[in-house]
N, C-alpha and C positions, 0 to 999 in steps of 0.2 A: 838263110844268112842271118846272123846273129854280130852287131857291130855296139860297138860301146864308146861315146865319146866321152873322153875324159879332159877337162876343163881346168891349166896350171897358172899360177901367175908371176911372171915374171917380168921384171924391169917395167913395172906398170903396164903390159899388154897379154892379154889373155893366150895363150897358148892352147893349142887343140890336140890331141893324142888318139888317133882310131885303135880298137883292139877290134881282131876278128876272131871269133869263133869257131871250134869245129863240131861238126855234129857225129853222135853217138851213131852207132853202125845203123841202126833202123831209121836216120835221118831224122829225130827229134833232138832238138835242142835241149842239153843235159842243164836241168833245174839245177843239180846242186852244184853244177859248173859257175851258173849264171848268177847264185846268191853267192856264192866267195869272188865273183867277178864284183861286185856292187859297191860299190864305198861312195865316201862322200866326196872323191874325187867325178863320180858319174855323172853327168850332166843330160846325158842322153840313151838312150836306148831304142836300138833300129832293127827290127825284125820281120820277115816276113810268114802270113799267114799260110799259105800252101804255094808249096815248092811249082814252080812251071818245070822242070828237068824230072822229078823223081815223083810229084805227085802229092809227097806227104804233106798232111793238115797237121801244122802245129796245135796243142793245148792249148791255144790263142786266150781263153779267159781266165785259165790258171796261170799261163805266164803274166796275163794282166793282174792279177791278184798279186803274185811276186812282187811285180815291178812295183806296183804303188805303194807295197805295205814296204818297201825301202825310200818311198817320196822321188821317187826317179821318172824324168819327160819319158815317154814311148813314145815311137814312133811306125806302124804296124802298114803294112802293104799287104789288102786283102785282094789288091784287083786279077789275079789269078783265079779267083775263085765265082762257082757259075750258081750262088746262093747272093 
């Protein structure tokens, strides 16, 4: 799961926007999806490390690499994992 909240402001109160993601056939989440996903509207970024349903181990330090070299919150769910 790959989720992006995106932060507007309107009439003086913060407004919140989820985008969900879809994943590329082999169940990794598509980088160059997720850097044209990015703007300065991002305020968050929610993904999870390996899937409980399918198994697959995200790139979890290369998406971290992504995500901060744009200055964007992560937010990462490793507890599927038996490491």
């Amino acid at each position: 799961m790959l989720i992006l909240l995106l932060g507007t402001k309107q009439r003086k109160s913060a407004v919140q926007k989820f985008e969900f993601y879809r994943f590329l056939d082999n169940w990794l989440i598509d980088e160059n999806a997720l850097i044209s996903a990015l703007s300065e509207k991002t305020k968050l970024v929610a993904l999870n490390f390996v899937s409980n349903v399918t198994g697959t181990e995200q790139p979890i330090k290369r998406l971290i690499q992504l995500i901060r070299k744009h200055s964007h919150a992560l937010v990462f769910s490793g507890c599927c994992t038996s490491d």
